[in-house]
C-alpha positions in Angstrom: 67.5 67.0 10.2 71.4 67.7 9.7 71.5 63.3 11.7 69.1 62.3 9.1 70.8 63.9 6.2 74.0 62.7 7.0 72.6 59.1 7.7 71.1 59.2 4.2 74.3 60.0 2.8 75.9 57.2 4.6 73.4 54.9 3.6 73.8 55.6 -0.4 77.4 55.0 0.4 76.6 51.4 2.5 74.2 50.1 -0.7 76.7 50.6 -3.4 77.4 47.7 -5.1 81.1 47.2 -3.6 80.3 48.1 0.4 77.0 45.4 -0.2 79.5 42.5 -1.0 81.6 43.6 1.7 79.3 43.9 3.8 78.0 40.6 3.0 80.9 38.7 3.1 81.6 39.6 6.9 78.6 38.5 7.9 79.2 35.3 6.1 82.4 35.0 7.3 81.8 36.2 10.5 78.8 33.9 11.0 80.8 30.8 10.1 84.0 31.6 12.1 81.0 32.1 15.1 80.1 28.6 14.9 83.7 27.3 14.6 84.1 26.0 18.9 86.5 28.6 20.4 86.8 31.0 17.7 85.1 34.5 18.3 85.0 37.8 16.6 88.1 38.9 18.3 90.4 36.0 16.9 88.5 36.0 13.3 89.3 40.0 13.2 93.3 39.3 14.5 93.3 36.7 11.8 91.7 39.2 8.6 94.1 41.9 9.4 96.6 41.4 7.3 94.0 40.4 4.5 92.3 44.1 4.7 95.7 46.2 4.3 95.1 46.8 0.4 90.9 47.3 0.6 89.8 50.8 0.7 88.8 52.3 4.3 85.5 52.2 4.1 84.9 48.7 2.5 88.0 47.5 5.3 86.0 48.9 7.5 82.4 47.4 6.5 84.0 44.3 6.2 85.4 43.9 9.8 82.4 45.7 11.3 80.0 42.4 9.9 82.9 39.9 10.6 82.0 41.5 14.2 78.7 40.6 14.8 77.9 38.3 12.6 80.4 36.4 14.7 78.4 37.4 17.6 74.8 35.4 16.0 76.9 32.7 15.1 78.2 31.6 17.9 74.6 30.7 19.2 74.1 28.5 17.0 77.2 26.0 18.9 75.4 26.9 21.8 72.2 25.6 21.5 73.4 22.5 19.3 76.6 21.4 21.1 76.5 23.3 24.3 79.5 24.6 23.6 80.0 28.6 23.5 81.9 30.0 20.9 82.8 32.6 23.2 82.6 33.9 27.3 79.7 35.8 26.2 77.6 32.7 24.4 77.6 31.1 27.7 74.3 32.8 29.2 72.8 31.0 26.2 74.1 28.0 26.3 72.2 27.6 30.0 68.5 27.7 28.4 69.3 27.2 24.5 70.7 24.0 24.8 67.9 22.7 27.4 65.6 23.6 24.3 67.4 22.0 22.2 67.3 18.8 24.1 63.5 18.9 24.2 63.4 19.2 21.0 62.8 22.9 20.4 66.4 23.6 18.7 64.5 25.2 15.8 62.4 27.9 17.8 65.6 28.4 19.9 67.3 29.2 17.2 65.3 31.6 15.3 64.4 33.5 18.7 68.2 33.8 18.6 68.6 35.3 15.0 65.2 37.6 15.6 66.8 38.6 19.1 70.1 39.5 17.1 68.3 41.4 14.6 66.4 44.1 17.1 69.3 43.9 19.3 72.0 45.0 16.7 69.2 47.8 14.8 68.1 49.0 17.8 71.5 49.2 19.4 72.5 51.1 16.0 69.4 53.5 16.2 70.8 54.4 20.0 74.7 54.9 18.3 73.7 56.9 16.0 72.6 59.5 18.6 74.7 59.0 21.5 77.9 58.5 19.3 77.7 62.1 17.8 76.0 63.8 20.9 79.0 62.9 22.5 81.7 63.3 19.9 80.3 67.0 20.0 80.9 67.5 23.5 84.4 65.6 23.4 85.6 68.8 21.1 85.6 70.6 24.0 87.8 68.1 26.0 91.9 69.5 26.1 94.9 67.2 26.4 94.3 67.1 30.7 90.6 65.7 29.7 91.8 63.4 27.4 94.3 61.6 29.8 92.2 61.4 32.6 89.7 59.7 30.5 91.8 57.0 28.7 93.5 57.0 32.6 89.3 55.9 33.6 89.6 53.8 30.8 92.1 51.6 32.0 90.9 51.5 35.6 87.5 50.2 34.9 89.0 47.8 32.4 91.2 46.5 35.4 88.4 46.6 38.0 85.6 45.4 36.6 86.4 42.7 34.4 85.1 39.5 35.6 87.3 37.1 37.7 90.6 38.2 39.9 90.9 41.8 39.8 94.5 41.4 40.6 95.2 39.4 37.9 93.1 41.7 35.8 95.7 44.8 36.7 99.0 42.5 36.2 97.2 41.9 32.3 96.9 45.8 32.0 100.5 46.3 32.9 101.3 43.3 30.7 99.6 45.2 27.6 101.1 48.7 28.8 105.1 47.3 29.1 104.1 46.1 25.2 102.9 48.8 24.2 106.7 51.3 25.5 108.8 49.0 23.3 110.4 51.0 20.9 112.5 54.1 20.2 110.3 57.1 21.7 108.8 59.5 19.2 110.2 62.4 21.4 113.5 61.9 23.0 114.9 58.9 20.0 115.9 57.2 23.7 115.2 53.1 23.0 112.7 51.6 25.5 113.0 47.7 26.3 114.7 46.9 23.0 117.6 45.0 24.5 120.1 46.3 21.9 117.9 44.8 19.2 117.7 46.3 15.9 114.5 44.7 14.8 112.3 45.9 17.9 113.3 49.8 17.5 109.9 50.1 15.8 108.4 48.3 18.4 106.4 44.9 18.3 103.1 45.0 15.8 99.5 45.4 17.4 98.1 43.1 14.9 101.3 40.2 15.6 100.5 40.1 19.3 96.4 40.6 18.9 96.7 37.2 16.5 99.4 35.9 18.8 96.9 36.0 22.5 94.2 35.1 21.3 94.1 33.0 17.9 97.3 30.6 19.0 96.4 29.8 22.7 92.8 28.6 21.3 94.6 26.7 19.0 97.2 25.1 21.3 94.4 24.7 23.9 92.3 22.6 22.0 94.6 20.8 20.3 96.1 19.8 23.6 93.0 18.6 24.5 93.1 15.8 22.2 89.9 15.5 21.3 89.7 14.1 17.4 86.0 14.3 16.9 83.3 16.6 16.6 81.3 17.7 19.8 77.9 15.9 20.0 74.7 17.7 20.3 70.9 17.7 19.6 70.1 16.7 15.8 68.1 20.4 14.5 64.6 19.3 13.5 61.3 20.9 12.4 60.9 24.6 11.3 63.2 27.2 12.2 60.4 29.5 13.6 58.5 31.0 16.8 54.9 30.1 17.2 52.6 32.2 18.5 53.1 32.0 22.3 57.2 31.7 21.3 56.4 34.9 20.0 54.5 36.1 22.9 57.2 35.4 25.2 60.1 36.8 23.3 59.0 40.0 22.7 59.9 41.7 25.9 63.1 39.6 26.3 64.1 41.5 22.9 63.4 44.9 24.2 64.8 44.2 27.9 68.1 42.7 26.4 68.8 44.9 24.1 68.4 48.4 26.6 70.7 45.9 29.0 73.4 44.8 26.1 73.7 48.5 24.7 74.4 49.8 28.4 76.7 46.8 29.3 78.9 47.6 26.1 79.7 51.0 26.7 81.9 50.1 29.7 85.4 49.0 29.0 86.5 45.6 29.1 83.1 44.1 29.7 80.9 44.5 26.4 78.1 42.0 25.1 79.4 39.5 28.3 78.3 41.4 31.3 75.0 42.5 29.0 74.1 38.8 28.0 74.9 37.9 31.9 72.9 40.6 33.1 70.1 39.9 30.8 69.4 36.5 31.5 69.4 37.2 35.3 66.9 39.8 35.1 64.9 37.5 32.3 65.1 34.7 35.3 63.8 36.4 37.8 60.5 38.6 35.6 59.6 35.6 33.7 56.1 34.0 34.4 57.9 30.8 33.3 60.4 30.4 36.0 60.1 26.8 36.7 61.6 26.3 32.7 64.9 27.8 33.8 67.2 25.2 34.3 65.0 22.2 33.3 62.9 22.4 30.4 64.5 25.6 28.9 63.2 28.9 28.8 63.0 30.7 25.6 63.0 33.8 27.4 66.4 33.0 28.1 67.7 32.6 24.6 66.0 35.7 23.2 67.1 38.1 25.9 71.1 37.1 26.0 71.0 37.3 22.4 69.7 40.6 21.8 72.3 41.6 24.4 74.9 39.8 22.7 74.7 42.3 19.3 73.0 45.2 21.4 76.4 45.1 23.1 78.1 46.0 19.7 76.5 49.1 19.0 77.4 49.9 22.6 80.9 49.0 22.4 81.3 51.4 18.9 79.8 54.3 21.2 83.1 55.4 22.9 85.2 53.8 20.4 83.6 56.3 17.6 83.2 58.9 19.4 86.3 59.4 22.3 88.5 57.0 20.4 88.2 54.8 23.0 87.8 50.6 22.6 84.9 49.4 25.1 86.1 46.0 24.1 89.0 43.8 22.7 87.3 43.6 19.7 86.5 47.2 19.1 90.7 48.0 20.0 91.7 45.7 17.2 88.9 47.6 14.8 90.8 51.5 16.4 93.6 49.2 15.2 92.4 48.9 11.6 91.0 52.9 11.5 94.3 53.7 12.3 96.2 51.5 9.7 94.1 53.7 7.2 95.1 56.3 8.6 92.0 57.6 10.5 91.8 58.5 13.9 88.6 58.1 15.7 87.4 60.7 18.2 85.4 63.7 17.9 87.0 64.9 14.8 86.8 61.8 13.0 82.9 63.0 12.5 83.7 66.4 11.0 86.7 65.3 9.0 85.4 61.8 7.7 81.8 62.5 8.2 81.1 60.2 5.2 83.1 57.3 6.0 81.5 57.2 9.9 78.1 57.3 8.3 78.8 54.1 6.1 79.6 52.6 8.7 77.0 53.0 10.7 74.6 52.5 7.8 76.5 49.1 6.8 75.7 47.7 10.2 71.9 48.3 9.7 72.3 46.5 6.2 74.6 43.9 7.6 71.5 43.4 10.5 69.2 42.8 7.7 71.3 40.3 5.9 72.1 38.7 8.8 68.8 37.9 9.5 68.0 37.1 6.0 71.0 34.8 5.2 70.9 32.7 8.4 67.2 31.8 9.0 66.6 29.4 5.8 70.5 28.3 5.8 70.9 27.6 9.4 71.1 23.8 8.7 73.5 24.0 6.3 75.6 26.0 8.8 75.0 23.2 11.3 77.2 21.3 8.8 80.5 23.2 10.2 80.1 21.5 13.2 81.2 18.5 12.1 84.9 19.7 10.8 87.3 17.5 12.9 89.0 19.7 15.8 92.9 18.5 15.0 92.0 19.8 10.8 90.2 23.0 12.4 93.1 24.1 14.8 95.7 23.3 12.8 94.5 25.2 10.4 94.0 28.3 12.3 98.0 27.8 13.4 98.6 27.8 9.6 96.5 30.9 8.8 98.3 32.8 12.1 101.7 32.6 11.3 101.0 33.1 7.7 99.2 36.1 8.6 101.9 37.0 11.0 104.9 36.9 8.4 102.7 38.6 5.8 103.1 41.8 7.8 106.6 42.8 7.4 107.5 39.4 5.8 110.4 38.7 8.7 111.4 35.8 10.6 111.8 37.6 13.6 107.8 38.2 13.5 107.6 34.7 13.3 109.6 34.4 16.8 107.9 37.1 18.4 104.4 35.4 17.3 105.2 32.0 19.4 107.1 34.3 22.4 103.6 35.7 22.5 101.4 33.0 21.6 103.2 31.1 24.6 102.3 34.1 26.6 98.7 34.0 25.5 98.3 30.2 26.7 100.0 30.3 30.4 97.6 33.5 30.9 94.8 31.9 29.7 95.6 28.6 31.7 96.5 30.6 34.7 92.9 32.5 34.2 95.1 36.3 33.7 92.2 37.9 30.8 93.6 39.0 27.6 91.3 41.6 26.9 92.8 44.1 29.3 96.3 43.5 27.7 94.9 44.3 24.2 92.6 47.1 25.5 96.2 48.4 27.6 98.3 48.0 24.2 95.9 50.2 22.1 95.4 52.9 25.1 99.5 53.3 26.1 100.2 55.2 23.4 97.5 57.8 23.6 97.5 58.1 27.0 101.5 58.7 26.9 100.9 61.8 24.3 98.1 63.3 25.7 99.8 62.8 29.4 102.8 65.2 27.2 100.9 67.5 25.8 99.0 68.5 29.0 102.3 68.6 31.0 104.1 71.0 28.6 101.0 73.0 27.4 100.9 73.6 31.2 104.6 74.4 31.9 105.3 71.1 34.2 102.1 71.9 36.7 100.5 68.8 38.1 97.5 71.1 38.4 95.9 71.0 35.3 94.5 67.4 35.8 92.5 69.2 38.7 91.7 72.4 36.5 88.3 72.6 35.6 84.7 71.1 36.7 85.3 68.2 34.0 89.3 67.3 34.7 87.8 67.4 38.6 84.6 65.2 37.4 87.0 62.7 35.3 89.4 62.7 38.6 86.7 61.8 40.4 85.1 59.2 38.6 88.9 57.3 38.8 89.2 57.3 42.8 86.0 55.8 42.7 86.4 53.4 40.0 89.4 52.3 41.4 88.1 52.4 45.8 85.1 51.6 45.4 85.4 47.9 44.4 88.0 47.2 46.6 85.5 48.7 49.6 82.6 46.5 48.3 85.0 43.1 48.9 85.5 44.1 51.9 82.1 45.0 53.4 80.6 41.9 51.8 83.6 39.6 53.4 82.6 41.5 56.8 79.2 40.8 56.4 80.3 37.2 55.7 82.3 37.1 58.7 79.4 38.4 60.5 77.0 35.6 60.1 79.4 32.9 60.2 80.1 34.3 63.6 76.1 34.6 64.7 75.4 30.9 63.1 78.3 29.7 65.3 77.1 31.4 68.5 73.2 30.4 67.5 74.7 26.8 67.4 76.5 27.3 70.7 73.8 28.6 72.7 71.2 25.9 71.1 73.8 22.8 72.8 
């Protein structure tokens, strides 16, 4: 009853009139910046930063939660229409949406999408709401030892399970962590990589480098590309609506989705992507429909990535609400913005700002609601964004950066360690090193050097204490694996590999 009471609460709070417009702003904005080619929730939150320092917490907070995934809905919308993801995690969609679309099914496509968003995001919400505060109650009991072994976990499954090179992955975790040390240290006044410079003793912004990584490379990339015209796609005609069998064959991809997007976003570093991924695998191979994949288009395949795409959200705001842990880039730039107001999210954050959590959590099952309302009848006017000329749209988000970037501190230097970055950003992207462990690394650093302090001098300098305890031995545990086991996988699936190669060349020897 004491859940329901305080979701009540929350949800007075959520349908004032001033959390309702913010709330419905960033899921108009966040919707549009979705369908913008190449600009996802993590860019359009890096960008609003600086906008939400004089709002109040909890309407900032409302505000950049929509921006978040109503970002997420709308990037299906360039994926079905222009085959063109807004983001790594759009891509599953893109396979079977714009297939659809090309048959001339871009209308059912669609709404399966915003439907698919819709029960993903409220029942990924109905699963935070319980997980999120059964687990902040037992974080109360983790001590400083706990608490660094688990941002310690953190950092090793963002390194070893994000997608592509892992060794690449690990250099971008470093990256983020040698960011992160610049400074004078809180403790000893001893400067850390400032190079005799005055202006980095307070160390280098978390919101200048999260605007620098992600929204200038995007900007540079596709401007470099040349390209002066909108991306062609498949004209949107007909009703934006399922028919009966549509219907019948989306349901289950809405409930399979969104258990796979929810789970898939509570692991670090991986969020709605793995979750879509996983989603339209498993929809692939359960379907009765299986020879539409990949030629007609399934819409199977559209409703279940989709409701893993916002399922992945709720996920992602589990450990982030609860441990004070981002499962995603986009969720560290959001600890980013708690922080800014002056909240610190963990297990306390639920007893001490009980209210503000609860708004929150009730926004996102307004913001849901509106979502779904606002962008089935205007879809086609949406569609309409796609045709903003790439050259005025980049340049434009180069403009809004480093205006956002000197509006922090209002210093030139910013504007020098913006490009440094933004450089950076572009030759990691280029060079496929993923950005989202250096943002995840930059938010973590910090917390994992206090906690790693506090354990070591509440234990009087013994090593011990990590190993103290059936939950510092669990966490311990859980680390040697995550960091082993992957590593062992490569290498029995390389032998078995080398294996067969080896018996189809002897096969072929003996059959001469």
């Amino acid at each position: 009853m004491d859940l329901l009471t305080q979701f009540g609460d929350g949800l007075a709070a959520a349908l004032t009139p001033a959390n309702l417009m913010f709330a419905f702003a960033g899921v108009l904005i966040g919707t549009i910046i979705g369908i913008l080619p190449g600009i996802g929730p993590i860019t359009a939150i890096a960008l609003l930063i600086p906008l939400s320092f004089g709002l109040e917490p909890a309407a900032g907070l409302v505000l950049m939660s929509g921006v978040y995934y109503g970002s997420m809905y709308g990037g299906s919308i360039t994926s079905i229409l222009i085959n063109t993801p807004g983001e790594v995690s759009h891509v599953a969609t893109t396979l079977e949406g714009y297939r659809m679309g090309k048959n001339g099914r871009a209308g059912p496509a669609l709404a399966t999408s915003a439907i698919g968003s819709f029960i993903g995001g409220t029942l990924s919400v109905v699963a935070l709401m319980f997980l999120a505060t059964a687990l902040a109650q037992v974080a109360v009991l983790f001590g400083a030892a706990e608490y660094t072994l688990l941002l310690i976990l953190a950092l090793a499954m963002t390194s070893s399970l994000s997608t592509g090179s892992k060794t690449k992955a690990f250099m971008s975790t470093l990256f983020g962590m040698a960011i992160a040390i610049v400074g004078i240290d809180g403790q000893t006044s001893v400067p850390r990589f400032t190079f005799g410079s005055l202006q980095l003793d307070s160390g280098i912004g978390f919101a200048l480098v999260a605007m620098a990584l992600f929204a200038i490379p995007e900007a540079l990339k596709n401007l470099a590309a040349g390209h002066t015209r909108p991306g062609e796609g498949v004209a949107l005609q007909g009703r934006v609506w399922l028919n009966r069998e549509d219907w019948r064959r989306s349901a289950g991809a809405y409930g399979r989705g969104s258990v796979i997007g929810f789970a898939a976003g509570l692991l670090p570093g991986l969020g709605p992507t793995l979750g879509s991924f996983m989603s339209y695998v498993a929809e692939k191979r359960f379907s009765k429909h299986k020879k539409e994949f990949d030629k007609d288009g399934a819409i199977e395949g559209v409703a279940g990535p989709e409701s893993a795409n916002n399922a992945g959200v709720g996920g992602a705001f589990v450990p982030m609400l609860a441990l004070g842990i981002p499962g995603s880039a986009t969720t560290a730039l959001l600890l980013f913005v708690f922080e800014m107001y002056g909240l610190q999210p963990g297990p306390l954050l639920f007893h001490d700002n009980a209210t503000l959590v609860w708004t929150i959590i009730a926004s996102m099952y307004v913001g849901n609601i509106i979502l779904l309302v606002l962008n089935l009848p205007l879809v086609k006017v949406f569609v309409r964004l796609l045709q903003v000329p790439p050259p005025l749209l980049y340049t434009s988000v180069l403009a809004f950066t480093v205006l956002g970037a000197y509006a922090l501190n209002f210093s030139l230097f910013s504007m020098v360690l913006l490009f440094i970055f933004g450089l950076a950003g572009y030759f990691m992207q280029r060079y496929d090193f993923p950005l989202a462990p250096a943002i995840l690394a930059l938010v973590l650093e910090p917390l994992l050097e206090k906690y790693f302090r506090q354990a070591i001098k509440s234990a009087g300098g013994d090593f011990t204490t990590f190993v103290d305890g059936p939950m510092a031995i669990t966490l311990a545990a859980l680390i040697v694996v995550g960091l082993i086991l992957p590593p062992m996988i490569r290498v029995f699936r390389w032998g078995v590999r080398t294996a067969r190669n080896t018996d189809s060349r002897e096969t072929e020897s003996a059959s001469r």
